[in-house]
C-alpha positions as CSV (number, residue, x, y, z in Angstrom):
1,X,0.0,0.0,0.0
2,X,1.3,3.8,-1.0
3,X,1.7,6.2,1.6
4,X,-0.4,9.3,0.9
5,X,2.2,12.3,0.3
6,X,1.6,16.2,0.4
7,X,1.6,17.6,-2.9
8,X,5.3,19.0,-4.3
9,X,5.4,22.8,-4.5
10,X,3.0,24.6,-7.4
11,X,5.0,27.0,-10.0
12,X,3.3,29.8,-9.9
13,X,3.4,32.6,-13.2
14,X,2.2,36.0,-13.6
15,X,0.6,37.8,-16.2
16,X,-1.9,40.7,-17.3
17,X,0.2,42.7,-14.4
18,X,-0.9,46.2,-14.5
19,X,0.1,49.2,-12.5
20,X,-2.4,47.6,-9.5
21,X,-3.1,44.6,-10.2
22,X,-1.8,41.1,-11.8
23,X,-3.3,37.5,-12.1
24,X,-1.3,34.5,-11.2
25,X,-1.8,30.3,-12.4
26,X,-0.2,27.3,-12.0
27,X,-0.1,23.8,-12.8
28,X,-1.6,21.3,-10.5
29,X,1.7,20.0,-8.9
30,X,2.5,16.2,-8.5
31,X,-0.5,15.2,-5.8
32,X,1.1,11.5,-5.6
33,X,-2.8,10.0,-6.2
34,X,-4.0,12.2,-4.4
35,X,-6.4,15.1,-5.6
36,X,-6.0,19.2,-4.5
37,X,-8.6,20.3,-2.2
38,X,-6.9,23.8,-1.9
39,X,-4.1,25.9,-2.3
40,X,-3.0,29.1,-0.1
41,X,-1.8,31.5,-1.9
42,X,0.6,34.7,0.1
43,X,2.1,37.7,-1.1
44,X,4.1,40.1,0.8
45,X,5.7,43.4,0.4
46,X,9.3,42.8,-0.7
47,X,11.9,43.7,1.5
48,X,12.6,47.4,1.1
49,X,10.9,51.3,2.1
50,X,8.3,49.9,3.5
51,X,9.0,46.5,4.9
52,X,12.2,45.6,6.7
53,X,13.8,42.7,6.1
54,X,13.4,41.9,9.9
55,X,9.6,42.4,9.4
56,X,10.1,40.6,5.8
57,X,11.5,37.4,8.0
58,X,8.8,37.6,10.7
59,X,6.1,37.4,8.0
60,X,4.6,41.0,9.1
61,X,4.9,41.9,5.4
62,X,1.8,40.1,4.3
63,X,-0.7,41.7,1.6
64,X,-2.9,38.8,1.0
65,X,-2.7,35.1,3.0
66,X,-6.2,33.5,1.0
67,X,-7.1,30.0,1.0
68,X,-8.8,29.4,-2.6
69,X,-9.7,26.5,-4.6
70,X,-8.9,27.0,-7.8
71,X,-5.2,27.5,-9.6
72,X,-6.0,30.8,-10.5
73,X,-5.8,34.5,-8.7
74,X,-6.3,37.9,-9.6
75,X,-4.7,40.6,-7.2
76,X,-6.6,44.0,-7.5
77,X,-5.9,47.1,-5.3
78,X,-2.2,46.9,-4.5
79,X,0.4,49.8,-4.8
80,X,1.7,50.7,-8.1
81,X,5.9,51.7,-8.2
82,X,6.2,48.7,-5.7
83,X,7.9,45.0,-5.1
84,X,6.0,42.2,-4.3
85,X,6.8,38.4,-3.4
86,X,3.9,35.9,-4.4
87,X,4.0,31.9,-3.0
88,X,1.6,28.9,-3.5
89,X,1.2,26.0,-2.0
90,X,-1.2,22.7,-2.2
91,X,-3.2,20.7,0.1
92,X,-4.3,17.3,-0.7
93,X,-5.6,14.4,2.2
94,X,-2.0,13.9,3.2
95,X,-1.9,17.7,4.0
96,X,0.0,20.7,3.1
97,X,2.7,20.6,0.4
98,X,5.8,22.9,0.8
99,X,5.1,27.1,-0.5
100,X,6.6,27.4,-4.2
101,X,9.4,29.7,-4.8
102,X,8.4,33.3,-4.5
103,X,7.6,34.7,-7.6
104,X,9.1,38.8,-7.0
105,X,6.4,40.8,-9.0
106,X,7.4,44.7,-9.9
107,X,4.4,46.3,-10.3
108,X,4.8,49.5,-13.1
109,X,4.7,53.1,-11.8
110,X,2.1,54.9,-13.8
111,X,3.8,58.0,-15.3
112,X,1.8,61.2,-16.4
113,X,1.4,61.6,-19.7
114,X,2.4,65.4,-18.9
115,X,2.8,68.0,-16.0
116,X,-0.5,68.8,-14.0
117,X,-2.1,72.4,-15.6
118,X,-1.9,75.6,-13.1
119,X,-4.0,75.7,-9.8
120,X,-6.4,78.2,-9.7
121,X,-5.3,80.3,-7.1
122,X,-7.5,82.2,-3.9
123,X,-5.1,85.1,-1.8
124,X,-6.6,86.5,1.5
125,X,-5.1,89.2,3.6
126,X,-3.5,87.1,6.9
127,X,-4.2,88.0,10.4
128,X,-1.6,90.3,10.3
129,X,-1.1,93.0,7.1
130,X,2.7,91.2,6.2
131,X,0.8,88.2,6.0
132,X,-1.6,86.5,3.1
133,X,-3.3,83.1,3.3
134,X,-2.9,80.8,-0.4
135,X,-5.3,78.4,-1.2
136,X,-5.9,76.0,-4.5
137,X,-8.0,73.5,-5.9
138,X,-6.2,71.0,-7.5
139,X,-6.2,70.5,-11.1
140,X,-9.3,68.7,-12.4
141,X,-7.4,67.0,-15.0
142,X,-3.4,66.0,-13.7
143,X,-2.7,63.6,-16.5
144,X,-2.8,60.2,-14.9
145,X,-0.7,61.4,-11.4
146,X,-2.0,64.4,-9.0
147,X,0.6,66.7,-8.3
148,X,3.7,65.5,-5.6
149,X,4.3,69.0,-4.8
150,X,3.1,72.6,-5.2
151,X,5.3,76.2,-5.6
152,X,4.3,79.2,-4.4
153,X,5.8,82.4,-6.0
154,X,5.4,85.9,-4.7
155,X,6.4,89.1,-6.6
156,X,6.7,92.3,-4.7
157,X,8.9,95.3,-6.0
158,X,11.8,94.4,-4.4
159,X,12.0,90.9,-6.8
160,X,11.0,87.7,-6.8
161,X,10.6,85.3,-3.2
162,X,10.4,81.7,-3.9
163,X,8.2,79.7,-1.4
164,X,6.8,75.9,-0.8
165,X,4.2,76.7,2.0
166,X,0.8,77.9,1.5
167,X,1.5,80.8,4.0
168,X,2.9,83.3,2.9
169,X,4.6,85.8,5.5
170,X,6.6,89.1,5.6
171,X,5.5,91.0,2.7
172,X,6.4,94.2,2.1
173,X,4.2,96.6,3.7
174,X,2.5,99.4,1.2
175,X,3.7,97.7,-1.6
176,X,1.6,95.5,-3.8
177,X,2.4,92.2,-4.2
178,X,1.1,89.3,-6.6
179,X,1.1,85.6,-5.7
180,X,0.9,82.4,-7.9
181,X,1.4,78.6,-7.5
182,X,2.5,76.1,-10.3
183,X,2.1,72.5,-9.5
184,X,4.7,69.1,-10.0
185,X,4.4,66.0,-10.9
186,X,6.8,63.0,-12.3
187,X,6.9,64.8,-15.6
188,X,7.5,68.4,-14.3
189,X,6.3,71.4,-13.2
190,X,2.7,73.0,-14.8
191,X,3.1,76.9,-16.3
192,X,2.5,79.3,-13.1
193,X,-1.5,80.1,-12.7
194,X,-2.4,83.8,-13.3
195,X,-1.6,85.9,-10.4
């Protein structure tokens, strides 16, 4: 009489991998007479910005630990720009198998198709009269990425200050003074909006 046997360890590949999302088969694995009942399927942040490898080690990196019955996955909602690991493994009546190899899985960073337009701009006097308060909408269309990062420029007489906050302090007294913001993104900076 044969010994039952867990099944050896699926190969997982990937395809249709988008910027958030991939889909993942395999082959049924050698089951040694013995048919699949399920496979657990795990992937993890890779090691890196935002798992350690200590954490990587400790299994605290874990996206997804699922428990499906067919060989088949897709992987929706997961970051783009980023480094996965994705393992299988079967389960027949002699138990578990052993996980497959991790399959590393580089999901694509979406890149603009160009720089975000100007924000329309709102300026308010501050509480006190060197002082004015900035606010923007964003951009209503930012060409597949919203903007990483705004400027704010003010122009008194006395030249040009270049600023990143939104509050804008120590302006020149009696002197008028306009203010504009341009916005970033991976493919550049937008034209400045109109003052």
């Amino acid at each position: 009489e044969q010994q039952l046997k867990p099944p050896l360890k699926p190969k997982p590949h990937v395809f249709e991998l988008t910027a958030t999302s991939f889909r993942a088969f395999w082959k049924e694995p050698t089951t040694f007479g013995s048919v699949i009942t399920r496979y657990e399927v795990q992937l993890t942040l890779a090691p890196g910005e935002k798992c350690s490898e200590a954490d990587y080690i400790a299994e605290r990196c874990k996206i997804l630990d699922s428990v499906i019955l067919e060989p088949e996955i897709r992987i929706q909602h997961i970051s783009e720009g980023q480094q996965y690991r994705l393992r299988v493994r079967a389960e027949n009546e002699a138990g578990w198998g052993e996980f497959s190899d991790s399959v590393v899985i580089d999901t694509p960073l979406t890149l603009p198709t160009g720089a975000p337009p100007a924000p329309k701009v709102e300026v308010s006097n501050g509480e006190e009269s060197s002082t004015a308060a900035v606010q923007w909408d964003l951009p209503e269309e930012d060409h597949g990425v919203p903007p990483d990062m705004f400027e704010v420029e003010t122009r008194a007489s006395n030249g040009i200050v270049l600023s990143d906050f939104a509050k804008v302090k120590n302006l020149p007294r009696w002197t008028s003074c306009s203010i504009r913001v341009r916005a970033h993104n991976h493919a550049g900076w937008s034209e400045y909006g109109p003052p």
